[in-house]
C-alpha positions in Angstrom: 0.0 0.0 0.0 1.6 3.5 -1.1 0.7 6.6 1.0 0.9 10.5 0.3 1.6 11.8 3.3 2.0 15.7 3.3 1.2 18.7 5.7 0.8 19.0 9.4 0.1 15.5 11.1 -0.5 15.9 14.7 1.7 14.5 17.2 -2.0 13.4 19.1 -2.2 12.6 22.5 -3.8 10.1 24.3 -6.4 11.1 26.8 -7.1 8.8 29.5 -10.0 8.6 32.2 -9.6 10.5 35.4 -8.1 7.7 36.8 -5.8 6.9 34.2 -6.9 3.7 34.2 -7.3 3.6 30.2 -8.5 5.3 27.0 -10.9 7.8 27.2 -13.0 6.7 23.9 -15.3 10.2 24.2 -12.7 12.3 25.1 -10.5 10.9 22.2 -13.1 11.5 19.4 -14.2 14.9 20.6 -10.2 15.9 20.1 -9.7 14.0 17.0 -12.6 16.2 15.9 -11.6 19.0 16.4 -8.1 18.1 14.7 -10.1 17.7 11.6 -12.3 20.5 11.8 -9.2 22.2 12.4 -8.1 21.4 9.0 -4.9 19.1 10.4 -3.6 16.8 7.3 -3.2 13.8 9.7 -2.9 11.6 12.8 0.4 10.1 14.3 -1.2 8.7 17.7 0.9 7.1 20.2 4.1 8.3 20.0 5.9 10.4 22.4 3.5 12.6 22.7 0.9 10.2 23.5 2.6 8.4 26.0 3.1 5.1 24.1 5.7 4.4 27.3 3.3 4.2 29.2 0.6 2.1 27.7 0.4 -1.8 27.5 0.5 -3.6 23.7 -3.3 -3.8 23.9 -3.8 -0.6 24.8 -1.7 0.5 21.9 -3.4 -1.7 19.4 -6.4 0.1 20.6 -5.6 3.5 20.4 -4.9 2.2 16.7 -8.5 1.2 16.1 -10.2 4.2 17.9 -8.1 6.8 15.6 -8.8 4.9 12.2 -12.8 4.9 13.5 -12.6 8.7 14.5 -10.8 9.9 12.0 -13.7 8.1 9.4 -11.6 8.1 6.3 -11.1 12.1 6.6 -7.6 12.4 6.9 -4.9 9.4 7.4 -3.8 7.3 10.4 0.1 6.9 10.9 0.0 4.8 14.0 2.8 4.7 16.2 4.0 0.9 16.4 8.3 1.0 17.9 9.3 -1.1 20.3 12.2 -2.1 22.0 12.2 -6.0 20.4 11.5 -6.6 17.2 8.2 -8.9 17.5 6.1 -6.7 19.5 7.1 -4.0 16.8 6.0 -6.4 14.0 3.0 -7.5 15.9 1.9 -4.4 16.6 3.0 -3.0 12.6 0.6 -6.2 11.7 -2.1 -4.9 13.5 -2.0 -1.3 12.4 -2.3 -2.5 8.9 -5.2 -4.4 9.7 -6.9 -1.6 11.2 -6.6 0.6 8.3 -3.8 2.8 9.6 -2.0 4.5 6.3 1.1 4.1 7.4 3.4 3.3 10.6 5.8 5.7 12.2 8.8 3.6 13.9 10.8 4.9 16.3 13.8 2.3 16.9 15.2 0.2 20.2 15.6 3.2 22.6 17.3 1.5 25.6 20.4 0.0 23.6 21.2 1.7 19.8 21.1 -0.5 17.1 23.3 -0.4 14.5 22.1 0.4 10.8 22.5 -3.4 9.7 20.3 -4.3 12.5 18.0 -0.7 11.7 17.7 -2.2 8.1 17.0 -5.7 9.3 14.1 -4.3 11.8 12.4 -2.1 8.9 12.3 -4.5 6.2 10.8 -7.0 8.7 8.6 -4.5 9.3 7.5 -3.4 6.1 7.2 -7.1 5.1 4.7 -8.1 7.6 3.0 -4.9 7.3 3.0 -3.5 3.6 2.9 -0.2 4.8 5.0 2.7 4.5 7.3 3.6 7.1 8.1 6.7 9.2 11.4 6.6 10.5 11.1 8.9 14.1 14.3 10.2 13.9 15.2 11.4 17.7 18.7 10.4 18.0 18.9 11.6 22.2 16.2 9.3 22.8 17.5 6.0 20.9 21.1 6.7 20.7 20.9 6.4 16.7 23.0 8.8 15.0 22.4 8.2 11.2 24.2 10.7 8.2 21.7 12.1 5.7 23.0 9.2 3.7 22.5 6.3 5.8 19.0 8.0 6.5 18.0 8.3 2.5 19.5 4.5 2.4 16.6 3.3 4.5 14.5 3.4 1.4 15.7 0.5 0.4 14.0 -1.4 3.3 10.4 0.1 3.6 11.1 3.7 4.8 9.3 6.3 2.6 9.3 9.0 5.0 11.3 10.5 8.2 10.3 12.5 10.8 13.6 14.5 11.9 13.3 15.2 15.5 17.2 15.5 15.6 17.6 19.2 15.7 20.4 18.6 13.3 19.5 21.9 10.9 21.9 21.3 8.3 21.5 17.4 7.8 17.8 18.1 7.3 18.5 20.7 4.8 20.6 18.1 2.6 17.6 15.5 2.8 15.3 17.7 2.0 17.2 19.6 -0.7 19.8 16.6 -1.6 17.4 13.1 -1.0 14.8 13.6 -1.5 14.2 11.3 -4.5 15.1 8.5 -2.3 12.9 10.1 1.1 10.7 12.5 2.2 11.6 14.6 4.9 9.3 15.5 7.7 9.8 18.2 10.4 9.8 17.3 13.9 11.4 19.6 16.1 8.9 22.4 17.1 10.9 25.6 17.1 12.7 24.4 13.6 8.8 24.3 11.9 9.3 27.6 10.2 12.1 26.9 8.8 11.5 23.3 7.8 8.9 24.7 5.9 10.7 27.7 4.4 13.5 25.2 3.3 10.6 22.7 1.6 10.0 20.0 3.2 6.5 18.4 2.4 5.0 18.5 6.0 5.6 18.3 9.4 4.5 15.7 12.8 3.8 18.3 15.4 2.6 18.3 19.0 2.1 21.6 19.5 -0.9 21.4 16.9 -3.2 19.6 19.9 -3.6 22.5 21.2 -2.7 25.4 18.2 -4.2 23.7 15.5 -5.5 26.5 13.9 -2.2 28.1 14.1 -0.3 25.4 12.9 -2.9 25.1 9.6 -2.5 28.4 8.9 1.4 28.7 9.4 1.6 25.7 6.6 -1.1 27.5 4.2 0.9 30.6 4.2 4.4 29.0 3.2 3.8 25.9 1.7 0.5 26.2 0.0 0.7 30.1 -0.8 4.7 30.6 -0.7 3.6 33.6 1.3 6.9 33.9 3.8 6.2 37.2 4.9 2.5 36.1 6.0 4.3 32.7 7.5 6.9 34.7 9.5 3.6 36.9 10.8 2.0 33.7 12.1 5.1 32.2 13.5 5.9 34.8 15.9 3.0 33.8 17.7 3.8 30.4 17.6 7.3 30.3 18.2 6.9 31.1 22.0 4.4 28.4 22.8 7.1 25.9 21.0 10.1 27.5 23.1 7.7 26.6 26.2 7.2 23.5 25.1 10.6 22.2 24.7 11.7 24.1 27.8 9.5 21.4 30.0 8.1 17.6 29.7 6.8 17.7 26.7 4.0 15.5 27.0 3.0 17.3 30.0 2.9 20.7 28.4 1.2 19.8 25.7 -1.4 18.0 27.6 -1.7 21.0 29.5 -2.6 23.3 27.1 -5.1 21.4 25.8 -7.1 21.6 29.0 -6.6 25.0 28.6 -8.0 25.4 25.7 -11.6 23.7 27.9 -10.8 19.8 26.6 -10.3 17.5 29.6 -7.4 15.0 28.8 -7.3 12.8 31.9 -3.5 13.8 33.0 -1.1 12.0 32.6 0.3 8.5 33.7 2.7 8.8 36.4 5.6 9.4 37.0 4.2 12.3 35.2 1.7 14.8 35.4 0.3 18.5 34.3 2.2 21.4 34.6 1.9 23.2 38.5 0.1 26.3 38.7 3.2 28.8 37.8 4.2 27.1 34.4 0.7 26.5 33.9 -0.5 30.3 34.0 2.9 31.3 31.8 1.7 28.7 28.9 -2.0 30.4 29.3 -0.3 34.0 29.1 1.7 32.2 25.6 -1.6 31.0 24.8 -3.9 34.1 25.1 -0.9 36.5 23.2 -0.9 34.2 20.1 -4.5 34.8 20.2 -5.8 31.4 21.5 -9.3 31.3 23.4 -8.6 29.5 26.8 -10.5 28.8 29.7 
């Protein structure tokens, strides 16, 4: 199955009941709705962002099914499906296909790096018991996998259409998306890099920060990508910019989770260890919030 992935896919969360104790099926579609009504181009759901950490294998092959039923065939499922061994990431890659997800977005082993023999070995594995198209998550500080723009483009060869760069790396982005990108398509993934990953090309970008800007973060991409309108992009993206800076100056998880409760959506909190944001850091994000012109409660 080929997919055309493109635009801003939202990191999505995963809200839970009050007591955590598991998916919040009501709370998930009333988010997931307003995703779409948002105008967002996509769903990546459990991946950092939505905790996958901390959820069990059936839990995460749920969270699979809910999005594909939610999101009705209106925009396209990427469901999150890495694991630290290779059969729950094929198992759980088998299910998603099953379940009508689009595509899969891998993040590798993140307690011991793999090498890229072993990467290749685990993708085409993937991608064989799947015959979906692969996002590679590409967030070297949390797997320890530190790939050249090369070796990166060279995963093509084993499944991997796509990357989401959550590296940082400015430069080794630019050559994949400028360079590679015959071989793969480059997604940003870094918040407070989104204007220029746009400005520079690349096709679309997996963002958290759209869970609770999604108008925002629709409009930022209309205005560069769609309109090549960078004047009108910069514009938008100085009121973004400061919610991203908050964002990656905290859990991110936690801060993201936050602000959609200030935007009036309950989300559950979050699974221990973790949790909200306190009071302080709450009422700076809702100051961020209300100066970008955001509606909160």
């Amino acid at each position: 199955m080929s997919s055309n992935l493109h635009g801003i896919m939202v990191a999505l969360i995963t809200p839970f009941t009050d007591d955590k104790s598991k998916i919040d099926e009501s709370r998930l579609k009333t988010h997931i709705d307003h995703m779409v009504n948002s105008g967002i181009h996509g769903l990546v759901p459990g991946g950092s962002t939505g905790e996958f950490t901390a959820m069990s294998t059936a839990e995460r092959k749920q969270l699979t099914e809910l999005c594909v039923k939610y999101a009705a065939g209106r925009v396209p499922v990427v469901a999150s499906t890495g694991s630290t061994s290779t059969a729950e990431a094929v198992d759980l890659a088998s299910h998603a296909a099953k379940a009508g997800a689009a595509a899969l977005m891998v993040v590798p082993p993140f307690y011991d790096p793999v090498n890229l023999e072993q990467l290749k070995e685990l993708m085409s594995e993937i991608h064989a018991a799947s015959k979906l198209d692969i996002v590679y998550y590409n967030i070297p500080s949390a797997t320890g996998v530190t790939l050249t723009p090369t070796e990166l483009a060279s995963l093509s060869e084993v499944g991997v259409k796509y990357f989401k760069d959550t590296s940082g790396n400015a430069p080794d982005f630019t050559e994949l998306v400028f360079g590679l990108s015959d071989k793969i398509t480059a997604f940003n993934g870094w918040d407070t890099l989104t204007f220029y990953g746009l400005a520079a090309g690349c096709k679309g970008g997996v963002w958290g920060a759209a869970n609770l800007i999604p108008e925002l973060a629709v409009e930022l991409w209309d205005a560069i990508s769609v309109k090549g309108d960078i004047a009108l992009g910069r514009k938008i993206w100085t009121k973004c910019w400061p919610i991203c800076k908050f964002l990656e100056s905290h859990n991110y998880a936690s801060a993201v989770k936050t602000g959609v409760e200030l935007r009036g959506q309950s989300t559950g909190g979050l699974r221990k260890p973790f949790a909200l944001l306190n009071p302080e850091l709450t009422a700076e994000l809702k100051k961020l919030m209300q100066d970008a012109g955001v509606k909160t409660i």
